[in-house]
C-alpha positions, 0 to 999 in steps of 0.5 A: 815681760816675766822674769823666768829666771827670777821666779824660777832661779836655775832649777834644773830642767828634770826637776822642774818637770817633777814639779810639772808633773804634780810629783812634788807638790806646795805643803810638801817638805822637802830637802836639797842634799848638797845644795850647792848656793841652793840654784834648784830652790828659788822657786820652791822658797817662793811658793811656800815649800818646806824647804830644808837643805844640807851641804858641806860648804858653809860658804854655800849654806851662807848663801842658801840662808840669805836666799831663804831669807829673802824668799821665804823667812818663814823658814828658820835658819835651823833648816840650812846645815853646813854638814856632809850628806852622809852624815846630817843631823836631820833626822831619818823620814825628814822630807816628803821629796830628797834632792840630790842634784849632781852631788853623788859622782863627787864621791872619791870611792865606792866605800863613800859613794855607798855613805853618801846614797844611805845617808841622803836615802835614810833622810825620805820618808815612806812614800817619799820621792827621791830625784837625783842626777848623778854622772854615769857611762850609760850611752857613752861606754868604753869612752871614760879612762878608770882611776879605780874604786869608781872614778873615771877621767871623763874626756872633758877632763874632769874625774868624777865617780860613775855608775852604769844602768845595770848598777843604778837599777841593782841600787833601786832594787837594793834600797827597795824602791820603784823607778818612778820614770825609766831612767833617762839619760843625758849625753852631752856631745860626746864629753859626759853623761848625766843620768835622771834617777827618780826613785819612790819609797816604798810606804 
């Protein structure tokens, strides 16, 4: 029987389907910003992607190198950087594709909200392909108590950073990029929102 979980590790489904789609495609490079322990990885480690990853744990970035190196030590240590999205020592137009998969709504305000966006942006080359999912108040609005400087209480209890569509579509047009799908929208039973923003670069 075929282990999906060992071929696929715990890709996030919107990101599996870019892949489906022929979107990021083997021979590409590609980066995760704010890997976490490198869940969305597994599979593109294993078919020979140009994997690179940043984070600001280096207890995660220990974990994504050990993964590496299990998946595909091909790839040198130097692609896995314990450091902040916003301030990486990759250099600009690093990767074909940038991750970054529920990494923006920990931002504590809308000064680093802003930082964390240009400084995972700056990384995409012209024509890149930028994913990312991130928690917003589109189809669950007025439900979210405001802390101020963009953070809400969700009613799950959580706090985290949101943006609505009229702002993710205002920050499309800002970077100068094209949405690649609508975006879409997941409610989770009445507790949170998380919003799949699929973005390219213009070339």
């Amino acid at each position: 029987m075929l282990d999906l979980e060992a071929l696929f590790g715990q890709i996030d489904i919107y990101l599996f389907d870019q892949i489906l789609r022929g979107r990021i495609a083997p021979g590409m490079r590609i980066l995760d910003a704010g890997c976490g322990g490198g869940r969305n990885l597994v599979f593109l480690l294993q078919q020979g992607y140009d994997v690179s990853a940043v984070d600001p744990d280096p207890v995660a970035i220990r974990s994504v190198r050990a993964l590496a190196a299990r998946l595909a030590p091909r790839l040198p240590e130097s692609n896995f950087r314990a450091e902040p999205v916003e301030a990486t020592s990759f250099p600009d137009h690093a990767a074909d594709v940038v991750v970054s998969s529920a990494v923006l709504h920990f931002a504590r305000d809308d000064a680093r909200f802003s930082a964390m966006l240009a400084g995972t942006w700056r990384l995409l080359r012209p024509g890149g392909l930028f994913f990312c999912r991130l928690a917003s108040s589109i189809g669950m609005e007025g439900r979210f108590v405001p802390l101020g400087r963009g953070r809400y209480t969700l009613p799950d209890g959580s706090e985290r950073y949101l943006v609505d569509e009229a702002r993710v579509v205002a920050l499309t047009a800002e970077l100068g990029g094209t949405l690649v799908d609508p975006l879409k929208t997941t409610v989770v039973q009445g507790q949170r929102c998380m919003t799949t923003w699929v973005v390219r670069r213009p070339g």
